[in-house]
Backbone as XML, in Angstrom:
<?xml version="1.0"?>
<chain id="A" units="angstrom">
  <residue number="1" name="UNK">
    <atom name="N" x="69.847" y="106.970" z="78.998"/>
    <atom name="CA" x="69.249" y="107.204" z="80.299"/>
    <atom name="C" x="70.263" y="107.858" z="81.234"/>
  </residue>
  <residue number="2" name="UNK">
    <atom name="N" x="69.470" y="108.865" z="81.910"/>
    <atom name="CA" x="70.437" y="109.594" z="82.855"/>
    <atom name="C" x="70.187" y="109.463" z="83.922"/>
  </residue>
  <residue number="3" name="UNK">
    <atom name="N" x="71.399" y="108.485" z="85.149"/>
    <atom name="CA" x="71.088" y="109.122" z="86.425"/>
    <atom name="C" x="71.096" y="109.773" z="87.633"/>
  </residue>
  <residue number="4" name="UNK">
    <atom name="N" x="70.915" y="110.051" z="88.977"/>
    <atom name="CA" x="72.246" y="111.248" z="88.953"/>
    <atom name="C" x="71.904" y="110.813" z="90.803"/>
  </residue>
  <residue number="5" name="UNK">
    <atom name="N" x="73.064" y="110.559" z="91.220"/>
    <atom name="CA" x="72.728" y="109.855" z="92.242"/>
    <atom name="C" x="73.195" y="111.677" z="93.133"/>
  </residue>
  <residue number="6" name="UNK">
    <atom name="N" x="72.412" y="111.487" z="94.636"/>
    <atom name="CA" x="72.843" y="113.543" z="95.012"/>
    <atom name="C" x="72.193" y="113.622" z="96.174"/>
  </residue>
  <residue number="7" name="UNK">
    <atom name="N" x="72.280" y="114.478" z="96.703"/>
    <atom name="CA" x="71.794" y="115.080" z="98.291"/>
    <atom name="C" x="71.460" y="116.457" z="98.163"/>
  </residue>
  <residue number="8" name="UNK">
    <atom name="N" x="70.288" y="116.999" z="99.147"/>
    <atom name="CA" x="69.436" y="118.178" z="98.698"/>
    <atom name="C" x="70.496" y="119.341" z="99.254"/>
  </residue>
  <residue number="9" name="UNK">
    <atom name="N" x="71.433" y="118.934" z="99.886"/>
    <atom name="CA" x="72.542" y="120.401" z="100.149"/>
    <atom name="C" x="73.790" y="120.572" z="99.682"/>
  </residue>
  <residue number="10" name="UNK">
    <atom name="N" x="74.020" y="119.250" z="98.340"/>
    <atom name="CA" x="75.004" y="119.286" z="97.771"/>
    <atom name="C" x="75.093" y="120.870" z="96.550"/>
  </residue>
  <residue number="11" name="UNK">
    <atom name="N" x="76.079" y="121.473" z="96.218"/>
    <atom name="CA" x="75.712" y="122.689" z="95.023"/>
    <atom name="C" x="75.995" y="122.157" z="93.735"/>
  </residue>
  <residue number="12" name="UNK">
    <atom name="N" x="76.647" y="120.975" z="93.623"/>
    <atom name="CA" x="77.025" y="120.196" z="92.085"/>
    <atom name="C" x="75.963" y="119.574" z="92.168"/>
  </residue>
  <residue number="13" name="UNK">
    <atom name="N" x="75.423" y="119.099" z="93.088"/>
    <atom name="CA" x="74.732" y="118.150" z="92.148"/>
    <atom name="C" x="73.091" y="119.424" z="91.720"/>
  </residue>
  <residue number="14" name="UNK">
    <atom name="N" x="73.107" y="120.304" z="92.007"/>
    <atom name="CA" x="71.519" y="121.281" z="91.613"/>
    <atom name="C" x="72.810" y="121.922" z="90.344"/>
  </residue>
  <residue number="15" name="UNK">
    <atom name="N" x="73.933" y="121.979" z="90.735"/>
    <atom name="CA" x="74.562" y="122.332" z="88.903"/>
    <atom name="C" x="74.104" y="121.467" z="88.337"/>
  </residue>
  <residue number="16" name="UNK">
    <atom name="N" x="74.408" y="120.517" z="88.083"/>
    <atom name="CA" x="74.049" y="119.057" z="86.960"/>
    <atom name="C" x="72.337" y="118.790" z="86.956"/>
  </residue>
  <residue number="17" name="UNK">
    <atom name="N" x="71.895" y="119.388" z="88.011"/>
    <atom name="CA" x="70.445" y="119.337" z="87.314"/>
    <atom name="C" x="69.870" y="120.376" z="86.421"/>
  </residue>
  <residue number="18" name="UNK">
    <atom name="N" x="70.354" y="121.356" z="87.298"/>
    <atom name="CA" x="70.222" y="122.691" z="86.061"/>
    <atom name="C" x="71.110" y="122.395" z="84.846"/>
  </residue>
  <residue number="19" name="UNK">
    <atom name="N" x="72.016" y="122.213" z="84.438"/>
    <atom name="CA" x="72.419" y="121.398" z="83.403"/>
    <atom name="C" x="72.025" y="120.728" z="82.345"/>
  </residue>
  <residue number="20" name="UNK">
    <atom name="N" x="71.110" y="119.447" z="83.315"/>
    <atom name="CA" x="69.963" y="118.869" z="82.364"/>
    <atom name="C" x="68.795" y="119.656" z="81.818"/>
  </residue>
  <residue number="21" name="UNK">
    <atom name="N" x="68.438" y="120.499" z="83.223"/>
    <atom name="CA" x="67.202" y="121.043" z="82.622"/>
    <atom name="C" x="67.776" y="122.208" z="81.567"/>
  </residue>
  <residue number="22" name="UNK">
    <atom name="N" x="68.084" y="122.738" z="81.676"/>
    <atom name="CA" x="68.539" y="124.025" z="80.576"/>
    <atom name="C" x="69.186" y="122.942" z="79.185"/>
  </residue>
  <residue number="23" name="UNK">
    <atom name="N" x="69.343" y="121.712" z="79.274"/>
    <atom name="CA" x="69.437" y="120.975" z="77.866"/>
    <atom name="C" x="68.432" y="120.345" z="77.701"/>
  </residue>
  <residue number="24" name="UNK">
    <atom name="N" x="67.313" y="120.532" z="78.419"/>
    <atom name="CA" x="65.855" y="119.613" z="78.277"/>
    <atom name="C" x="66.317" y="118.307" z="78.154"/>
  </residue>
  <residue number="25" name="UNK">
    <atom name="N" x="67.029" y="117.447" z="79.418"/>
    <atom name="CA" x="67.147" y="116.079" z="79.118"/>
    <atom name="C" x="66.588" y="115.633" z="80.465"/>
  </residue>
  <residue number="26" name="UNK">
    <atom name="N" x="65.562" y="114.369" z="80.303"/>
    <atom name="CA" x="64.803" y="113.669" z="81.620"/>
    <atom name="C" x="66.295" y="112.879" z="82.275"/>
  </residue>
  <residue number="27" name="UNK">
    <atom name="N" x="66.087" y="113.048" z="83.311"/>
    <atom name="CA" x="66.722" y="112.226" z="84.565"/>
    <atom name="C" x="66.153" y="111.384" z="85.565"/>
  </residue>
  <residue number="28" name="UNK">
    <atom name="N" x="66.786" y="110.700" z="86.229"/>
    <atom name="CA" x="66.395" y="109.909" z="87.327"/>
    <atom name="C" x="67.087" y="110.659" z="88.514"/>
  </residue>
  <residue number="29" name="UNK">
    <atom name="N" x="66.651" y="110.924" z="89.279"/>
    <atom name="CA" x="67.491" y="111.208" z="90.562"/>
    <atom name="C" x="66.915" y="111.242" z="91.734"/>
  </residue>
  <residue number="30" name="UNK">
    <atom name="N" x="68.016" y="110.265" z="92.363"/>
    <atom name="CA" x="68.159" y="109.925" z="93.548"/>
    <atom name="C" x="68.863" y="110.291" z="94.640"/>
  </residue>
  <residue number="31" name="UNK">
    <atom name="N" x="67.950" y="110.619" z="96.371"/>
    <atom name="CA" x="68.270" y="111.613" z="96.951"/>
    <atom name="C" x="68.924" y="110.277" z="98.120"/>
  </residue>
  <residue number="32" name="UNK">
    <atom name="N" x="70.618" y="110.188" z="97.625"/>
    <atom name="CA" x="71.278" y="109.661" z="98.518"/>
    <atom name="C" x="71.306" y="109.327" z="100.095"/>
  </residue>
  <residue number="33" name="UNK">
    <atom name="N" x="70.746" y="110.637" z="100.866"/>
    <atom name="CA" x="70.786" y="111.151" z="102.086"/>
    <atom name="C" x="69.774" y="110.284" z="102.615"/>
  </residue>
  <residue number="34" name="UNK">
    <atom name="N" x="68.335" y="109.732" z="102.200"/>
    <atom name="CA" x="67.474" y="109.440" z="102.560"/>
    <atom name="C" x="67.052" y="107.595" z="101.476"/>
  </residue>
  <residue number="35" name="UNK">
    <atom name="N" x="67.509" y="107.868" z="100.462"/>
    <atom name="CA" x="67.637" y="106.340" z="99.683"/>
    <atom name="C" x="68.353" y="105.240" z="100.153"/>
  </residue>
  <residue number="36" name="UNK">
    <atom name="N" x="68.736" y="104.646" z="100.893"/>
    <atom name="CA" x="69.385" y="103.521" z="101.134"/>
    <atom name="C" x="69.524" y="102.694" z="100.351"/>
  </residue>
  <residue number="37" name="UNK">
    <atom name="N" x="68.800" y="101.990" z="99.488"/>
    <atom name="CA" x="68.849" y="101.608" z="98.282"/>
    <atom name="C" x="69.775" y="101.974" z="97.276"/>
  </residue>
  <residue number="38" name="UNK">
    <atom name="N" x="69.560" y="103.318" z="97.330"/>
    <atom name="CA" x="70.471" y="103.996" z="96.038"/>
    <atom name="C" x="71.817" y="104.172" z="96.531"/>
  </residue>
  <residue number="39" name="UNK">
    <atom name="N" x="71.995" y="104.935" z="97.558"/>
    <atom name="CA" x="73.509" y="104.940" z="98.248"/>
    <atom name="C" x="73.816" y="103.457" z="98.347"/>
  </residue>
  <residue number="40" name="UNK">
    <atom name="N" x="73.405" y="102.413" z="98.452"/>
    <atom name="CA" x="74.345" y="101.022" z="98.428"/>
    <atom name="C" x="74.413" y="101.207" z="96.979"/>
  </residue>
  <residue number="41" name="UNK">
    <atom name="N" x="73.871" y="100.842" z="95.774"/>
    <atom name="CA" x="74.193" y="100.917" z="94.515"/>
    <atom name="C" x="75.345" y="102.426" z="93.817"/>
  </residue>
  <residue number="42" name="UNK">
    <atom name="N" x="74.637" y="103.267" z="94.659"/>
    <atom name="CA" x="76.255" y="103.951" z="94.102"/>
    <atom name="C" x="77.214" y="103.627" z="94.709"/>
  </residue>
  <residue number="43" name="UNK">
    <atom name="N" x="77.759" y="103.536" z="95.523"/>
    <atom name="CA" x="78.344" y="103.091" z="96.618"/>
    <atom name="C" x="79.063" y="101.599" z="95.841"/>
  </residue>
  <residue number="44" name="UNK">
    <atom name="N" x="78.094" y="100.878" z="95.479"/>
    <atom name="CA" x="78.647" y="99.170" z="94.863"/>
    <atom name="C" x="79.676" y="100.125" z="93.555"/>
  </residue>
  <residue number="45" name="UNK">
    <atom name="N" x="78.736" y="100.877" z="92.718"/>
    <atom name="CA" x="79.397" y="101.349" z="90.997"/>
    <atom name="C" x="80.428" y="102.541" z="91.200"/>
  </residue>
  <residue number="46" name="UNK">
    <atom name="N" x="80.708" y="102.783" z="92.312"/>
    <atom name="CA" x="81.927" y="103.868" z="92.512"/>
    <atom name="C" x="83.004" y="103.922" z="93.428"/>
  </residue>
  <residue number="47" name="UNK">
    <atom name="N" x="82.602" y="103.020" z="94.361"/>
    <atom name="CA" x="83.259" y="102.707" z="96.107"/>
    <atom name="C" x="83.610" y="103.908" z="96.708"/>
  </residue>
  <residue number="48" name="UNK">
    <atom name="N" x="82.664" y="105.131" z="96.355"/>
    <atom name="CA" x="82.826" y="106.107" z="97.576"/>
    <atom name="C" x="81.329" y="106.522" z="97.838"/>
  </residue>
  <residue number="49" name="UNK">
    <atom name="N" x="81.389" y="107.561" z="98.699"/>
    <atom name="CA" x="80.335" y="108.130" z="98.985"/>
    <atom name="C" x="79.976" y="109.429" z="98.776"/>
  </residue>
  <residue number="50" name="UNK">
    <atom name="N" x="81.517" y="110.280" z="97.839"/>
    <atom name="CA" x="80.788" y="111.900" z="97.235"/>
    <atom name="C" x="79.521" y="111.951" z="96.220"/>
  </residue>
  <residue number="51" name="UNK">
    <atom name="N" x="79.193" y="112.902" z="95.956"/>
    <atom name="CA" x="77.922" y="113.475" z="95.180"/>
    <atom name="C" x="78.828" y="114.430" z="94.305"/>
  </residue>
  <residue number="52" name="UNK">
    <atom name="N" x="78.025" y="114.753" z="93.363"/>
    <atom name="CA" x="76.763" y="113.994" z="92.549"/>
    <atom name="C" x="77.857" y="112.693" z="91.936"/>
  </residue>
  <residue number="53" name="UNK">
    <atom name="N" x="77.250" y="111.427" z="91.506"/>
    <atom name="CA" x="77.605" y="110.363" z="90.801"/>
    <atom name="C" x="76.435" y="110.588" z="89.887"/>
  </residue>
  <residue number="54" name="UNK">
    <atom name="N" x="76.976" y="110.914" z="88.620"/>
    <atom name="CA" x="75.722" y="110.960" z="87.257"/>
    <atom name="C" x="76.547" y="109.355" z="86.431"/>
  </residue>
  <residue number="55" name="UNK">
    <atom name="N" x="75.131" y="108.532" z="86.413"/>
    <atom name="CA" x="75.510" y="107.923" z="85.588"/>
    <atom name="C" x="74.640" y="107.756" z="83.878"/>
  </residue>
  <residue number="56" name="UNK">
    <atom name="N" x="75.780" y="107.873" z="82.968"/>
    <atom name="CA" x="75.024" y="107.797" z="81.257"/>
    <atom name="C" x="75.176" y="106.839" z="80.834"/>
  </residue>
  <residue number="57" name="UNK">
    <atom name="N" x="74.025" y="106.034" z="80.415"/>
    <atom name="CA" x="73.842" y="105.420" z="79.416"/>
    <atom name="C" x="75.343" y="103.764" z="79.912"/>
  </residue>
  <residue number="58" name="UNK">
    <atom name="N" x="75.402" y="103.865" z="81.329"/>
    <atom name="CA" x="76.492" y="102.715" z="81.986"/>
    <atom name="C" x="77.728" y="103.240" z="82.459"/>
  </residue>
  <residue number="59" name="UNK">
    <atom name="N" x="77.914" y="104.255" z="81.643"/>
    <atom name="CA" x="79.398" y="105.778" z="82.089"/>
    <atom name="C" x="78.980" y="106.344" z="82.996"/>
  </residue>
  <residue number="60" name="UNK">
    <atom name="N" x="80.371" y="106.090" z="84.088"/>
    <atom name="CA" x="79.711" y="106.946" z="85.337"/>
    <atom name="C" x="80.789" y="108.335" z="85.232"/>
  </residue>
  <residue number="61" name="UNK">
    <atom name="N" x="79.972" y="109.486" z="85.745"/>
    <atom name="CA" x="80.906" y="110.858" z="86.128"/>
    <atom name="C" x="80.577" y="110.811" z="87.345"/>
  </residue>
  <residue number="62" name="UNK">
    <atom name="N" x="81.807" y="110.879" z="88.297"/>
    <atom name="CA" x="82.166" y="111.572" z="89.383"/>
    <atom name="C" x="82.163" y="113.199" z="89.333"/>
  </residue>
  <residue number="63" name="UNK">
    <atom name="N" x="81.531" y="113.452" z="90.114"/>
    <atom name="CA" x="81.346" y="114.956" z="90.511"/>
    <atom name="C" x="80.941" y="115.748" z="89.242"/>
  </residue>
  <residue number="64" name="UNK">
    <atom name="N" x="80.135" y="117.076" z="89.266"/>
    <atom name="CA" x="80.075" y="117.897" z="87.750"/>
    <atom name="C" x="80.966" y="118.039" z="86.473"/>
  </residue>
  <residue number="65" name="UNK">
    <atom name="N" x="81.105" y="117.719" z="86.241"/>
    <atom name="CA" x="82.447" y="117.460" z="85.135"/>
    <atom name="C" x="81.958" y="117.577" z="83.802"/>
  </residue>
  <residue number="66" name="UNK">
    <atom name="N" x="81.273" y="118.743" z="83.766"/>
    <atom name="CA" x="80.827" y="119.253" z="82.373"/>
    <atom name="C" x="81.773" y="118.540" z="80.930"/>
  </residue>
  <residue number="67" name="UNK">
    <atom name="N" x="82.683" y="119.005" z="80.779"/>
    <atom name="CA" x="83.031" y="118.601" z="79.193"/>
    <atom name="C" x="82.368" y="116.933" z="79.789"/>
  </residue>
  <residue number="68" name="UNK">
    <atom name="N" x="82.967" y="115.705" z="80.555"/>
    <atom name="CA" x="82.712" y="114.614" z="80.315"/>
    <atom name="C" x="81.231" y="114.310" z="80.265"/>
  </residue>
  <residue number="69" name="UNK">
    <atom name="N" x="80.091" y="114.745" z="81.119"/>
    <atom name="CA" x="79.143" y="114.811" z="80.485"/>
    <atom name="C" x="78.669" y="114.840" z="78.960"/>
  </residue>
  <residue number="70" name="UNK">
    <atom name="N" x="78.992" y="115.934" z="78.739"/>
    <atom name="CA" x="78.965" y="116.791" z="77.221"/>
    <atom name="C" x="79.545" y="115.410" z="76.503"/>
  </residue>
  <residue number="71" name="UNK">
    <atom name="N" x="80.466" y="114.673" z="76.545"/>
    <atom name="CA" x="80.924" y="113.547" z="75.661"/>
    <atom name="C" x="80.180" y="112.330" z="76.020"/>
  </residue>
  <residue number="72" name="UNK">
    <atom name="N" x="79.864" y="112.266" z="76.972"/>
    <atom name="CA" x="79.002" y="110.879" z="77.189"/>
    <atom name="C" x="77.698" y="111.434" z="76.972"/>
  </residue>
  <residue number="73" name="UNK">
    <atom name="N" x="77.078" y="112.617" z="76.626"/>
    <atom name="CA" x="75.574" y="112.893" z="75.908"/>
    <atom name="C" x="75.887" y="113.474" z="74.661"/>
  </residue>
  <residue number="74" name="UNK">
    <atom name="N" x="77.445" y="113.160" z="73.945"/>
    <atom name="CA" x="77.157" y="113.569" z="72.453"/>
    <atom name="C" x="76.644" y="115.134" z="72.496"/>
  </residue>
  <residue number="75" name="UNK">
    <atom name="N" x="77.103" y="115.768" z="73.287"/>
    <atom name="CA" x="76.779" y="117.530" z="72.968"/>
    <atom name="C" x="78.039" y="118.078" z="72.571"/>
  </residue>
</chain>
């Protein structure tokens, strides 16, 4: 499971979605700016407040970080 915690004027985090989508993988994502919910939970699993926070499968990536992606989805 992928999820990708982000804000609609961040440019990493629409990289990492285009990302997913051009690897056809479903996501969850959550729009920080307006979630309160979700910004306390990323916020609890990272103790900051940048974007994108993708988390895989319990592995979290800070910011676009292609190869670590790519190793935590086995590509």
């Amino acid at each position: 499971m992928i999820k990708i915690y982000s804000t609609p004027s961040c440019p990493y985090c629409q990289m990492a979605k285009d990302f997913f989508d051009e690897k056809g993988l479903e996501y969850e994502d959550f729009d920080v700016a307006i979630d309160e919910k979700a910004r306390e939970e990323m916020i609890q699993k990272t103790g900051q407040l940048g974007v994108p926070v993708i988390e895989i499968n319990g592995n979290i990536v800070i910011g676009f970080n292609r190869e670590e992606i790519e190793k935590y989805l086995n590509l």
